[in-house]
C-alpha positions as CSV (number, residue, x, y, z in Angstrom):
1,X,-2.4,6.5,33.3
2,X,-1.6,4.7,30.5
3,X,0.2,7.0,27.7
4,X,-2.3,7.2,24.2
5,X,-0.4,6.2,21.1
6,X,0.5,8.4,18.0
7,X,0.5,8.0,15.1
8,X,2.7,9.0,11.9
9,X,1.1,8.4,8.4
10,X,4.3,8.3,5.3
11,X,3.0,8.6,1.8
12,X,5.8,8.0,-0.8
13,X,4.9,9.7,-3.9
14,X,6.6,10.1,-7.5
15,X,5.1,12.4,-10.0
16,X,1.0,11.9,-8.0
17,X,-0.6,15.2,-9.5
18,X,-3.9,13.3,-10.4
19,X,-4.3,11.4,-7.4
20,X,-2.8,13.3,-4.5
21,X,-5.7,15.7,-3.7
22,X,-7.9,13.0,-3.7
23,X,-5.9,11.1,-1.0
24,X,-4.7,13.6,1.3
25,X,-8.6,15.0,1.6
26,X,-9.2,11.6,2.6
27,X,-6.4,11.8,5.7
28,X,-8.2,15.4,6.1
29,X,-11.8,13.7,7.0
30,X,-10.0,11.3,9.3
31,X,-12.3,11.2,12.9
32,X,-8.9,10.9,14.3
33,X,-6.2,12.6,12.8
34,X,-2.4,11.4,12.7
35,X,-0.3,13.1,14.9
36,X,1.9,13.4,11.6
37,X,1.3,13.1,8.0
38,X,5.3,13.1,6.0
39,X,5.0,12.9,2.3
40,X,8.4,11.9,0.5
41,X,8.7,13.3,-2.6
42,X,10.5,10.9,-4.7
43,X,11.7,13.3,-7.4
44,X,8.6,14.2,-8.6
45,X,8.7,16.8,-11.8
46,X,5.0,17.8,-11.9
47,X,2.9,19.4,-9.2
48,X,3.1,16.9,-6.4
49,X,4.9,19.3,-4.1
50,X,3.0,22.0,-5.2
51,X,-0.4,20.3,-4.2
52,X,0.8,19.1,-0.9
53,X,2.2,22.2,0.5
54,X,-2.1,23.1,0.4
55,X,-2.2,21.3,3.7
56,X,-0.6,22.5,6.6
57,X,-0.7,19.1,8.6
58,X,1.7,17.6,5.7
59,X,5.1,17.6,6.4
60,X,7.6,17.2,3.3
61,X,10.8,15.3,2.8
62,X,12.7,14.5,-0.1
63,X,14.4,11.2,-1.2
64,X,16.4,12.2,-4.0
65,X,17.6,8.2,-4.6
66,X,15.0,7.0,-6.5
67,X,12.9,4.0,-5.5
68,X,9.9,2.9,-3.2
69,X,12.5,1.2,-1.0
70,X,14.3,4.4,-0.2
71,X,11.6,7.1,0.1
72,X,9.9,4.4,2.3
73,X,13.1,4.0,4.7
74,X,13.2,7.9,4.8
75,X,9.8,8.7,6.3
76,X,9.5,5.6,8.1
77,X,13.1,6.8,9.9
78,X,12.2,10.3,10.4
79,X,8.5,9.4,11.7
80,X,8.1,10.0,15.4
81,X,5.1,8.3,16.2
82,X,4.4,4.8,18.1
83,X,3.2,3.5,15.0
84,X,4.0,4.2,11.4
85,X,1.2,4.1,9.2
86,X,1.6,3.3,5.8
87,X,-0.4,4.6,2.1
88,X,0.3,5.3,-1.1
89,X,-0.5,8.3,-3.2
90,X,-3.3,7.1,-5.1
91,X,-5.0,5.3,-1.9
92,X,-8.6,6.8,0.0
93,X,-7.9,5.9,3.4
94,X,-11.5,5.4,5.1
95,X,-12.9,7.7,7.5
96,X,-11.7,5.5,10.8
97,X,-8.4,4.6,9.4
98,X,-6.4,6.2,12.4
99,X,-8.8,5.2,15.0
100,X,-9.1,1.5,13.4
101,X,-5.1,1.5,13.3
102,X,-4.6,2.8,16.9
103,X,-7.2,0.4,18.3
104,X,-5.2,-2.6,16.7
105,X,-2.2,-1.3,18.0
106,X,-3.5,-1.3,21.7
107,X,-2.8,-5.2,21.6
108,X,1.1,-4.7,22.6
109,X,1.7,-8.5,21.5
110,X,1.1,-6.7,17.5
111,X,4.3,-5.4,15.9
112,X,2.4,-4.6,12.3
113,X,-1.1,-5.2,10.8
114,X,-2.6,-5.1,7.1
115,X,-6.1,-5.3,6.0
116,X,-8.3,-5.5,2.8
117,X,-8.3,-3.2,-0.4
118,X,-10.8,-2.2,-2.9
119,X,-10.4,-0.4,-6.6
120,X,-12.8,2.7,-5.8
121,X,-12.6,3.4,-10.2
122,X,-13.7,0.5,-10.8
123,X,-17.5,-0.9,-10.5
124,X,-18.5,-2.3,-7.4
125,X,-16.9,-1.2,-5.1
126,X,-18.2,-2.7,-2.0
127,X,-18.6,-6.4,-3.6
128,X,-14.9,-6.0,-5.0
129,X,-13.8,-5.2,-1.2
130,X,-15.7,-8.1,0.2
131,X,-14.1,-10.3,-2.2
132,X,-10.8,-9.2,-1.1
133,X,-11.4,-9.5,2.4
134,X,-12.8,-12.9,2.2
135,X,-9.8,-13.9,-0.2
136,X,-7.1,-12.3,2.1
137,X,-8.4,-13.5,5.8
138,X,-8.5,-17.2,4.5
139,X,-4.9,-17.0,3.3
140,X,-3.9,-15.0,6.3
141,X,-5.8,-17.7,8.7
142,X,-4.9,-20.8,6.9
143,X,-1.0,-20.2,5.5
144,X,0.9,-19.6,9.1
145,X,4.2,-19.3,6.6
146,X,2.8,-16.9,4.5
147,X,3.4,-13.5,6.3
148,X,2.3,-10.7,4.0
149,X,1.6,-6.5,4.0
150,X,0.1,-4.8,1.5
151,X,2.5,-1.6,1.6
152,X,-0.5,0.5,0.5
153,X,-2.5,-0.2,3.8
154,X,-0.7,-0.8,6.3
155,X,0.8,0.0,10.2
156,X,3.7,-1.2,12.1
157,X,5.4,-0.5,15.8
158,X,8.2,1.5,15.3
159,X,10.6,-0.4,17.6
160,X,9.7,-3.5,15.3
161,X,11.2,-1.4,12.3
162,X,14.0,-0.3,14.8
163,X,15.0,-3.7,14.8
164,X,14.6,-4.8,11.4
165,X,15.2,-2.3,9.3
166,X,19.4,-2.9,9.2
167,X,17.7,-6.4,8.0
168,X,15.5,-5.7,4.8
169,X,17.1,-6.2,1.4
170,X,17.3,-3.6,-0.8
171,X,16.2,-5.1,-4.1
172,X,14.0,-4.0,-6.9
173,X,13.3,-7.4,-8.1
174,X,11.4,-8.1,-4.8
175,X,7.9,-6.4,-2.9
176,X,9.3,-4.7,-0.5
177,X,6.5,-4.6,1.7
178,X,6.7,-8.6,1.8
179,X,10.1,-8.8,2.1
180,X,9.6,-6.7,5.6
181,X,6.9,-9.2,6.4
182,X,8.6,-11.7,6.2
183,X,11.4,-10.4,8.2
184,X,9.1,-9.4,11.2
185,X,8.1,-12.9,10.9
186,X,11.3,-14.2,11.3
187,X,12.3,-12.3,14.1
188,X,9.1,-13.4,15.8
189,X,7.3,-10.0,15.6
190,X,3.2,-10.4,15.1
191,X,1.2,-9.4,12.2
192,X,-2.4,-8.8,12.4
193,X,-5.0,-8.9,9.6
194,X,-7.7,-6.8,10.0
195,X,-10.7,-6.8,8.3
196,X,-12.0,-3.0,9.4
197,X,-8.6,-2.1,8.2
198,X,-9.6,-0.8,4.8
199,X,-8.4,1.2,2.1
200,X,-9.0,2.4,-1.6
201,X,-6.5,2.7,-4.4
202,X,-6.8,2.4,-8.3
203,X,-6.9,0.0,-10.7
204,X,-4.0,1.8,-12.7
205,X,-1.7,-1.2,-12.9
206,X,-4.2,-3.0,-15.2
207,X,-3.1,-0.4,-17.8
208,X,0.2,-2.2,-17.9
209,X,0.3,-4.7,-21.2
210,X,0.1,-8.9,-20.1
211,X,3.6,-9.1,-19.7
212,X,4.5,-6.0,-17.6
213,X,2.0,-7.3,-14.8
214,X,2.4,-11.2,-15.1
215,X,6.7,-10.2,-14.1
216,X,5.2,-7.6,-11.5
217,X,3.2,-10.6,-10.0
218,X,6.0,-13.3,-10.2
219,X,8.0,-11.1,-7.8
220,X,5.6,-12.2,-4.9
221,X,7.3,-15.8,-5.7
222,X,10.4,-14.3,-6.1
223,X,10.5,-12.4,-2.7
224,X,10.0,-15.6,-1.0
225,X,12.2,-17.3,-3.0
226,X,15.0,-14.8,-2.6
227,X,14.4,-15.8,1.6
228,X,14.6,-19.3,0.8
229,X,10.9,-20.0,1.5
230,X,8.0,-21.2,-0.8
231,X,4.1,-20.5,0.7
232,X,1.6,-22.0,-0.8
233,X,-0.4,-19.0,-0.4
234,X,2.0,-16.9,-2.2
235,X,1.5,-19.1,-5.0
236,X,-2.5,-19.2,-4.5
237,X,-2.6,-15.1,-4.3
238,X,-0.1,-14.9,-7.6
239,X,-2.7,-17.1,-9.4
240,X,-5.8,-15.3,-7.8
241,X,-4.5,-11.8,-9.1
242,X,-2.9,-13.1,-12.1
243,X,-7.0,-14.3,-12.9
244,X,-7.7,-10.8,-11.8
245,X,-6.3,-8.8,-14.3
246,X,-7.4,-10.9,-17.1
247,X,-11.2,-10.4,-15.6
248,X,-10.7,-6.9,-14.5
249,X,-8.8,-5.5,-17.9
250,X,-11.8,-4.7,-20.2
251,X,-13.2,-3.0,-17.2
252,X,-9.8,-1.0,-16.7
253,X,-9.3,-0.3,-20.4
254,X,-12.7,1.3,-20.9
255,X,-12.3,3.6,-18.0
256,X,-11.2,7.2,-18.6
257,X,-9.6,8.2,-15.5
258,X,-10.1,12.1,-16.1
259,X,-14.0,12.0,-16.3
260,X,-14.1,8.9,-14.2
261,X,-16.8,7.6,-16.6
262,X,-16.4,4.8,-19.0
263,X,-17.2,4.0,-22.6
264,X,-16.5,2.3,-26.1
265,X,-14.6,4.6,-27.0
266,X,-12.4,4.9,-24.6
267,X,-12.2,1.2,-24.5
268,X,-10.7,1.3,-28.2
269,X,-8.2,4.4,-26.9
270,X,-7.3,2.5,-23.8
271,X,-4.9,4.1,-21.4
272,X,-1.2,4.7,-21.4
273,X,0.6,2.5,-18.7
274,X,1.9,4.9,-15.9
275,X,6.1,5.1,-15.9
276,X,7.2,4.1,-12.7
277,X,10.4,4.2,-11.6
278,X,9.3,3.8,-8.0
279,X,8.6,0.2,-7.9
């Protein structure tokens, strides 16, 4: 009989006070639950710990060299399930996340898989996921040369990290959940796109002034650029969420994140940018 697989969810996290409940009750309502959940505290100096250490299935590490990079190789090397799973701090995973990762990976010719995204503090919900869906599966259908992962949602085999990791760069200037796509890719390894793959996160970056996000989006570019390569589709998603966050950032800026509600007011106020010495 055919051994089932597990599963290991890592959440980096850096000072997540605000949006940590919110994310692990979502790994909480899971119909199938992770075999383990590691979060890897990045240094955090508020009450991140504090806040996980309310639910006994999370597991705590702690990457004291600071970076996404690093508390991402940390739990993703300590993990001891067939698949890693992948989500950030601020991310609602759906209620069939597990199951809907698992059931991809029972295709052993799939080393990793990513899937569609949605701002749940922002209006719309629903119609913003479908637009990312539809946005994302024609890129991922139509660019063969474009490998991507969206480090926020996504899974991969842990012998395809086994025999990567020694290969991804360790650079700040680059995504480094692209730059592991594109290894995978390189080394022949399979990514899937899945449209049932789907999770939440906020709309936070569109706090960051014009020119903070416009450099944070030119590092798509730049990742391929650092591996020699030059995607059309990298160039079409820059432009696509470049147009994004000019449409989205009224939205953004009138939204006060503690009451969830939003208002002219606040508009006027605005929000201050989060520090983020993860990324």
């Amino acid at each position: 009989m055919k051994k089932p697989l597990t599963l290991s969810l890592i959440i980096p996290a850096y000072n997540e006070e605000h949006h940590l409940k919110d994310c692990l009750d979502s790994i909480a309502k899971q119909s199938v639950m992770p075999d383990e959940v590691l979060l890897i505290d990045n240094n955090s100096t508020d009450q991140t710990v504090k806040i996980a250490k309310r639910y006994p299935f999370v597991t705590i590490m702690h990457e004291p060299k600071q970076g996404v990079i690093h508390a991402r190789n940390t739990g993703f090397n300590a993990a001891n399930g067939d698949i890693i799973g992948r989500t950030d701090a601020d991310n609602l995973l759906t209620e069939d996340w597990v199951g809907q990762v698992l059931q991809i990976f029972n295709d052993q010719t799939i080393a990793a898989a990513t899937g569609p995204m949605y701002f749940y503090d922002m209006p719309l919900k629903e119609d913003n996921a479908f637009a990312e869906n539809i946005f994302k599966g024609s890129l991922y259908k139509l660019d063969k040369n474009f490998p991507f992962l969206a480090g926020n949602n996504m899974a991969i085999r842990k012998s395809a990290w086994d025999k990567v990791k020694e290969h991804t760069c360790n650079k700040k200037t680059i995504h480094e959940d692209i730059d592991l796509a594109i290894h995978l890719h390189r080394a022949g390894h399979k990514i899937k796109y899945d449209s049932e793959l789907i999770a939440g996160t906020s709309a936070r970056r569109f706090d960051d002034p014009p020119i903070k996000f416009m450099n944070y989006m030119k590092m798509l570019t730049r990742t391929f650029k650092h591996h020699q390569m030059n995607p059309v589709g990298a160039h079409i998603a820059q432009a696509a969420y470049s147009f994004g966050y000019v449409s989205f950032w009224p939205l953004r800026r009138a939204y006060n994140p503690k009451t969830k509600k939003r208002s002219l007011k606040q508009f006027v106020r605005g929000n201050n940018p989060r520090k983020n010495p993860m990324s």
